[in-house]
C-alpha positions in Angstrom: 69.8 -52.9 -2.7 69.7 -53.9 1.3 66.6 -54.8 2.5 66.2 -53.6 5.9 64.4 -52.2 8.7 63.9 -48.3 9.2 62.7 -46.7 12.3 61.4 -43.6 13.1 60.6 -42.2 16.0 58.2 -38.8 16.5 59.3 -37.2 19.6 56.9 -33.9 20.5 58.2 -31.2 22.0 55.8 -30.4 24.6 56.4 -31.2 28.4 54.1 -33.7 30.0 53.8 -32.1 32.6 53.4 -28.5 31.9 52.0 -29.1 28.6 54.2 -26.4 26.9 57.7 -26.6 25.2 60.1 -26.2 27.9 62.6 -26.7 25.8 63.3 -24.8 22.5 63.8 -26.4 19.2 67.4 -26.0 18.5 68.3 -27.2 21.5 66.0 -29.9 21.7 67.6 -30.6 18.3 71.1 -31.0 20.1 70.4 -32.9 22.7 68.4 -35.6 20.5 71.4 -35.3 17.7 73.6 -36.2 21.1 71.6 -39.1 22.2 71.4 -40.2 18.8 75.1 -40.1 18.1 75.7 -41.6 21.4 73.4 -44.4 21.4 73.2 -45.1 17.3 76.1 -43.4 15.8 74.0 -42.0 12.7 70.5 -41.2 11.8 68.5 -38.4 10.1 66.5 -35.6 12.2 63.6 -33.4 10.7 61.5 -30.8 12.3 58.0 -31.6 11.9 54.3 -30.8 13.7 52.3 -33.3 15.7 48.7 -32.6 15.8 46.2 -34.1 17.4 42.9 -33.5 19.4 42.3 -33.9 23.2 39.1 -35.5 24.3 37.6 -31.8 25.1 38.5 -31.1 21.5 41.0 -28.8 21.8 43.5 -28.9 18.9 47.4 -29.3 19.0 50.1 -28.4 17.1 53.1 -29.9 18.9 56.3 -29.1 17.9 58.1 -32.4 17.1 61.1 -34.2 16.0 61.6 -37.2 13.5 64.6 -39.1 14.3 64.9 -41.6 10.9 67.5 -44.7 11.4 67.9 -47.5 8.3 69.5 -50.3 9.1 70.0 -50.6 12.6 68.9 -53.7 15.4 65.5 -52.7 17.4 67.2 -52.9 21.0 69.2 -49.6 20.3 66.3 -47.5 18.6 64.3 -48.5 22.1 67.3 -47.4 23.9 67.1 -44.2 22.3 63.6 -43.6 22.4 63.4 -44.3 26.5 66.7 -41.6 26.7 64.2 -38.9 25.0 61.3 -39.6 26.9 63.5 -39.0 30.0 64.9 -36.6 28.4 61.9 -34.3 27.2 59.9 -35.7 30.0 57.1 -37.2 27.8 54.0 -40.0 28.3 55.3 -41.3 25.0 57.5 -41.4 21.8 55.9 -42.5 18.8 58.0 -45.8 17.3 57.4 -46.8 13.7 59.2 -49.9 11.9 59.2 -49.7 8.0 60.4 -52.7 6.4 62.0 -50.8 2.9 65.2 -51.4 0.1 67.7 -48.9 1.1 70.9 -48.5 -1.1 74.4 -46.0 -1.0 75.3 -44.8 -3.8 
């Protein structure tokens, strides 16, 4: 077993701006598999849902992307998650570290 870091990072889908997805999932898919491959050179991407509530208490069910990297510095998973916030045009991407045992087999 390797014990190392993994870092995942929740990019939503919806525009800051316009509050809507401007771009649809498969292609935000291959742009973020892009990035990913050009900043990283591996990783693991998963569809998923962000919700959360605004302050007027409207709920939202964001469309969102997991990008999932073991193994790999912190300087290049900030790289990647500043090239998808300019990307998507977002306030934020969500950035988790997970300190875990990770094997191949």
């Amino acid at each position: 077993m390797t014990n190392a870091q993994k870092i995942i990072l929740f990019l939503g889908l919806f525009d800051k701006d316009s509050k809507a997805q401007e771009i649809n999932t498969l292609d935000a898919f291959k742009i973020a598999s892009n990035l990913l491959t050009d900043i990283i050179g591996f990783g693991t991407i998963t569809e998923a849902v962000g919700v959360y509530t605004h302050d007027d208490g409207t709920i939202v069910n964001e469309p969102t992307l997991r990008i999932e990297v073991s193994g790999v510095e912190l300087e290049p998973m900030k790289r990647l998650a500043i090239a998808l916030k300019q990307a998507f045009n977002q306030e934020s991407v969500a950035f988790e570290v997970v300190h875990s045992d990770f094997n191949f087999i």
